[in-house]
N, C-alpha and C positions, 0 to 999 in steps of 0.2 A: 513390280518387284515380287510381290507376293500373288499366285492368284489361284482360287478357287473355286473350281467346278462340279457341282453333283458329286459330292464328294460321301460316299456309307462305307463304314466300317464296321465287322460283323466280326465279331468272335463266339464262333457257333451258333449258337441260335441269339444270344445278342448281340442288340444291333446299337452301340456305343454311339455313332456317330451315322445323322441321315440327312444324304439329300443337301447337304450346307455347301453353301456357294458365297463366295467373298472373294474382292479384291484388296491389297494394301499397293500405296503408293512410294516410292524413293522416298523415304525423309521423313515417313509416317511414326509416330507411337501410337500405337492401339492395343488397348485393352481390350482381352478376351474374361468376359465375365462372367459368370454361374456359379449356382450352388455345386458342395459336391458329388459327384457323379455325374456333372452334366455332360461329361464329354470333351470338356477341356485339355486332358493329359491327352487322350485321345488322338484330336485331331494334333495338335503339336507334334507326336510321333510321327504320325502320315508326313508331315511337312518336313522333319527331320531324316526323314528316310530308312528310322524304324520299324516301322510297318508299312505294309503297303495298303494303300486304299482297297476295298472292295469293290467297290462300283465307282465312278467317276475321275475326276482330271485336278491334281496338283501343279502346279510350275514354280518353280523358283527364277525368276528373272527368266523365263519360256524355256528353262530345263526343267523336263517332266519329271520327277522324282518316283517314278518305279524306273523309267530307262534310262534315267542319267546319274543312279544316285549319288555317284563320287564325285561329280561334278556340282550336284548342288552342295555336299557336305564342304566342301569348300568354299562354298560363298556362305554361310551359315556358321555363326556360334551360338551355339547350345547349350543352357545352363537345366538342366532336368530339376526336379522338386527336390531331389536331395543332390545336392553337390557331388558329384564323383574325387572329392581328395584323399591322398594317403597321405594316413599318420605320421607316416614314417619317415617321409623327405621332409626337407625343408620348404618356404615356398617357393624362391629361384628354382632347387631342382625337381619341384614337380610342374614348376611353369614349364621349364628346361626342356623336361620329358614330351609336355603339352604340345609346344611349340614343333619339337621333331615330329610326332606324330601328326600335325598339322603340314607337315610337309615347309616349315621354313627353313630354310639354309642355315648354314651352322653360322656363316660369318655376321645374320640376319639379327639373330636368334636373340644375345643379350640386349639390344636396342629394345628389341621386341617387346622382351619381357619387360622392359624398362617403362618401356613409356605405358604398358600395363597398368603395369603397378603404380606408376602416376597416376592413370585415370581413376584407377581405384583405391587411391589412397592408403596402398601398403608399402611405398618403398621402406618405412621406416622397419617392419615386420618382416623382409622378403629372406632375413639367410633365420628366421626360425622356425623351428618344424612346426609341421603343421599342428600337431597335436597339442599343442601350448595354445593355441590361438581362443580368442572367444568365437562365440558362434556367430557374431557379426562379423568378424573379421576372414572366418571362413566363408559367410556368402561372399564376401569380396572378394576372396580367393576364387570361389567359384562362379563369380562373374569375370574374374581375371582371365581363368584358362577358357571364357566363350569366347573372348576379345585379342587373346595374343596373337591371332593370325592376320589380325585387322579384315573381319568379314565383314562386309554388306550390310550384313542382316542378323539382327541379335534374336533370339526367341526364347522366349524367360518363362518356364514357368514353377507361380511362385516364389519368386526371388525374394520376398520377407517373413517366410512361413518361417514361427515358429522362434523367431527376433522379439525383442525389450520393444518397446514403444522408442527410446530412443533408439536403438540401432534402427529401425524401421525408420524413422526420421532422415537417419545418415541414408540408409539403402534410397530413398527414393530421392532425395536431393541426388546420388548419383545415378540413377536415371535420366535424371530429366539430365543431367548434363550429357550422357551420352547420346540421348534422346537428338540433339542438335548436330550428331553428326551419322546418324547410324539407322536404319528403318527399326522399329523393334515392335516385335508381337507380344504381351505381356500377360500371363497368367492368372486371375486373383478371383477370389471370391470376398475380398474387401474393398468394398464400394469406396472407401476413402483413398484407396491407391488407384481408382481411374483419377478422379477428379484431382489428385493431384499431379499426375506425372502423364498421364493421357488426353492425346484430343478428338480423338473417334473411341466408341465402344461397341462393340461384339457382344448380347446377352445371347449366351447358348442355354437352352435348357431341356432337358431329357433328350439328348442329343443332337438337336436341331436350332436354329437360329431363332431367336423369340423376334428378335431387334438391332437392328444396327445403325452408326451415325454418331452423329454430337451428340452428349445429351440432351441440347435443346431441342433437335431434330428430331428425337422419339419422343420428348415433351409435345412436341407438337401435333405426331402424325397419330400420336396415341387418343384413341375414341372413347376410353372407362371413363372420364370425368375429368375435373379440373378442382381448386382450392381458389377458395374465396377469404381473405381475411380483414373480419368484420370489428366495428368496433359500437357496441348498441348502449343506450343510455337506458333503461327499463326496472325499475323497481322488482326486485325478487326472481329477475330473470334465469333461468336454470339450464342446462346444457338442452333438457328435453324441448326443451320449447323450441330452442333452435332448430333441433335436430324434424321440429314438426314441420320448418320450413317447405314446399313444395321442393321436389328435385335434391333435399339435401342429402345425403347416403348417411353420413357420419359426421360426428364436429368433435374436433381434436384441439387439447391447448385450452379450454375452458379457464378466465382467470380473469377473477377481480379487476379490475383498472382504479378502482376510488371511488366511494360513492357509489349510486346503482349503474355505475357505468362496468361492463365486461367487455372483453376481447376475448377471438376465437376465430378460430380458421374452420371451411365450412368445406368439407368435401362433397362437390355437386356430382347429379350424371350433368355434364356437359356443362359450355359456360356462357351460350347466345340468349340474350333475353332476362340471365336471372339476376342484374342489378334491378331491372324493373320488377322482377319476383321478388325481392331481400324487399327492397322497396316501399310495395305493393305492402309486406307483410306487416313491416313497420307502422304504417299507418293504421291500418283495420287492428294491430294491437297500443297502438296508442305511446309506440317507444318512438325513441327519437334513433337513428341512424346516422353515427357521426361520422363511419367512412367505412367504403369497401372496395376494397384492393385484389383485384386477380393476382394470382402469383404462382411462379411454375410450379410443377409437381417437384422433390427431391430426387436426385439419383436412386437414394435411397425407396422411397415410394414405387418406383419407376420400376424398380427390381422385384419388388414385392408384388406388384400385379404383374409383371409377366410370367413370374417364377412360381405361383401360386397356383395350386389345382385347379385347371377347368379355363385357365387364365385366354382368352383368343389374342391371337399376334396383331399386333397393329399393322 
């Protein structure tokens, strides 16, 4: 559906987006993740027909998007970081508007907007103007008018910026419902909107692709280290002591358990061999070792070394 080849985009002397190559599949949500400036709005423009790439190859369903680009705008709905509504209609007639300018028949058109505003939970809002509305009910709005032509392919970006913690709630429960019938490319620099609404991740960062996959798949293919979580029985045990382990980097979560018993999770370099390290160490200090647990790295973690000065791609 989506594909992407050697794709740089330069305005003037910067260079926004480099070199990034990615596929999506029919039926995909994937989150496109990075801090801001990474390149994000960026490449979404190239895709949408915005801009045109500098150097390499776009397609939308194998329409090239420099030479076909009213043809992919057609299989594409579009929601940009700030919602394109006017105040001044109501939502039917700026659906209404939408809809024509998307090229649906006039006889098409109220169904259209109908079953819209079904998926997105406005019909009860749809004959009042926009400017009454909350600003949850406008990103709905502006999710409305990517979806009134019924395209292919949704491409969001940032569709919760700037939302309550509840409205963000509502916004991505209706993702993921769309998510089951629609491919979508999705925006965010909030690690808690992949892992809720996405099942592949995109981390772009200072323009280029840091990592992509499940997040268990860049848990995995990732070589910085791994987390161990410890649980040691040790009279007057202190974070340093841990931390003097061989191979530990950092220990995070330091905390009482009862008694001179602590728990603690151990950031290693690497994770082959260092139960028999934790082990080893326990004994020559005379603690008792009651359990150690490998456990993945978080999303959250996962962003933070790729995203991080100096950070090497996995």
């Amino acid at each position: 559906m989506i594909e992407v080849s050697h794709v740089t985009k330069r305005y003037g002397l910067l260079e926004a987006v480099r070199d990034v190559s990615f596929a999506i599949g029919a039926g995909e949500v994937v989150g496109l993740l990075g801090p801001n400036g990474a390149g994000k709005t960026t490449l979404m423009r190239v895709l949408t027909c915005y801009h045109a790439p500098s150097e390499g190859m776009a397609r939308i369903n194998s329409l090239d998007v420099r030479e076909e680009s009213l043809a992919v705008r057609r299989l594409i709905g579009y929601l940009p970081e700030s919602a394109p509504l006017y105040d001044d209609l109501t939502v039917f007639e700026y659906l209404e508007f939408i809809a024509a300018s998307r090229g649906v028949s006039r006889g098409a058109r109220r169904a259209a907007i109908e079953r819209a505003c079904r998926q997105c939970g406005i019909l009860d809002v749809r004959q009042r103007p926009i400017a009454a509305l909350s600003k949850g009910y406008r990103q709905r709005v502006g999710i409305a008018q990517a979806l009134v032509h019924s395209p292919e392919i949704l491409i969001l970006d940032e569709p919760t910026a700037g939302l309550d913690p509840n409205q963000i709630v509502e916004i991505r429960e209706l993702l993921k419902e769309i998510g089951r019938e629609k491919t979508v490319l999705l925006s965010t620099h909030i690690l808690q909107e992949v892992e809720a609404v996405c099942g592949r991740v995109l981390i772009l960062n200072k323009g280029e692709i840091a990592a992509e996959g499940t997040a268990e798949e860049i848990r995995r293919r990732m070589k910085v280290g791994s987390r161990f979580r410890v649980v040691v029985r040790a009279p007057g045990l202190t974070p340093e002591a841990l931390a003097g382990i061989p191979r530990v980097q950092s220990v995070v979560g330091f905390t009482p358990a009862g008694g001179d018993t602590f728990a603690a999770d151990l950031l290693t370099a690497g994770s082959e061999g260092f139960g028999e390290v934790i082990f080893d160490w326990a004994v020559a200090r005379g603690a008792k070792l009651l359990s150690s647990t490998q456990v993945g790295l978080s999303l959250e973690e996962i962003f933070q070394r790729l995203t991080s000065e100096g950070q090497a791609h996995p």
